[in-house]
C-alpha positions in Angstrom: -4.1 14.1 -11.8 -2.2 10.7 -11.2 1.2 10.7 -11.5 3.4 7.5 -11.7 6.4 9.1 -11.2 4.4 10.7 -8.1 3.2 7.6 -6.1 4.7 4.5 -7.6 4.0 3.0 -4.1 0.1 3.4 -4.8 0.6 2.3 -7.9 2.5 -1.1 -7.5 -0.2 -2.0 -4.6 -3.2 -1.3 -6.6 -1.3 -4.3 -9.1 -0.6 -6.4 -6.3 -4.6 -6.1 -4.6 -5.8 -6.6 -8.5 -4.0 -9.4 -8.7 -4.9 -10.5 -5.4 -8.5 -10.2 -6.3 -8.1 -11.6 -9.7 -6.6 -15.0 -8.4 -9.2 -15.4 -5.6 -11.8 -14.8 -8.4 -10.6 -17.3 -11.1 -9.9 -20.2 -8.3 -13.1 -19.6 -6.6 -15.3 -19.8 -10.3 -12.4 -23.5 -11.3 -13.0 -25.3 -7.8 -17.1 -24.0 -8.1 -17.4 -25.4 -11.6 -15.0 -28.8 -11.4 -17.6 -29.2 -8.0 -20.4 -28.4 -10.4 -19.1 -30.9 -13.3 -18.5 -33.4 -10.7 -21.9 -33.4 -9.2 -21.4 -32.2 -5.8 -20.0 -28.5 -5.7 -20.4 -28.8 -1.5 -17.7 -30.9 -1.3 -14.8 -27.8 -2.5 -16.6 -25.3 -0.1 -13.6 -25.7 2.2 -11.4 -25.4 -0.4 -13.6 -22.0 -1.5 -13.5 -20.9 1.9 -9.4 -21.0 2.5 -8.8 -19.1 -0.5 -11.7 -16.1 0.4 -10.0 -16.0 3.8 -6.6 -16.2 2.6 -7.6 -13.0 0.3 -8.8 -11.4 2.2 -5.8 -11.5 5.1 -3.7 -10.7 1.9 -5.7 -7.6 1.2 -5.4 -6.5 4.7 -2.3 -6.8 4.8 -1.5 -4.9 1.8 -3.1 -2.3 3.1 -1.7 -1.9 6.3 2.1 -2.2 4.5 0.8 0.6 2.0 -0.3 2.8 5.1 3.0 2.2 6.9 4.8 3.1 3.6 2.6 6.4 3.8 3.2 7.5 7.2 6.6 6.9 6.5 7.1 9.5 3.5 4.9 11.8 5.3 7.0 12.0 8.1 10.3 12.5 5.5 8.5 15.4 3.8 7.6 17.0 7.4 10.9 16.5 8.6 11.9 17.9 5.2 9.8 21.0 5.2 11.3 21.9 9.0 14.9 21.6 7.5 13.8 23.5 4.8 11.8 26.1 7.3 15.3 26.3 9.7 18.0 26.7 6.6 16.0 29.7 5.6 15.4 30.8 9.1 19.2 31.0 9.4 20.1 32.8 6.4 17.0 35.4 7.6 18.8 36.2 10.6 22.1 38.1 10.7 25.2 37.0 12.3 26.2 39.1 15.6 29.0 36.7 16.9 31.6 38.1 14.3 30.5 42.0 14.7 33.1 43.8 17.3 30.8 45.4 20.2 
């Protein structure tokens, strides 16, 4: 089950790629029709294509930050679970250094 309290990072970059995607959409659909109204819709394929490509690099990098972000709390929680793993190691063990032999 999803938890936003959980992963608030996957969270907040699913909002920022809908929004992503939701702004390519609606300028792609205003620069086809105002083309389409105007008669000749070829003339804002440049236009069309900057936006799709900008997007796109967008996306991609919003991924790779989200992965980076990822790798980054995995290797808290590993380095977490070994200090967890060596404080209980150490209270396992008794301590010889204070016995008189």
């Amino acid at each position: 089950m999803f938890s936003f309290r959980r992963d608030k990072t996957g969270f907040f970059v699913t909002i920022i790629l809908l929004t992503i995607v939701t702004g390519t959409v609606i300028s792609t659909l205003v620069l086809l029709m105002m083309g389409i109204a105007q008669g000749n819709w070829k003339e804002h394929l440049l236009s069309v294509k900057w936006i799709l490509g900008s997007a796109w690099v967008a996306c991609i990098i919003t991924v790779l930050i989200r992965l980076k972000i990822y790798k980054w709390q995995h290797d808290q929680a590993l380095k977490r679970q070994k200090a967890e793993r060596e404080s209980t190691a150490d209270k396992r063990t008794p301590d010889t250094s204070g016995s008189p032999e």
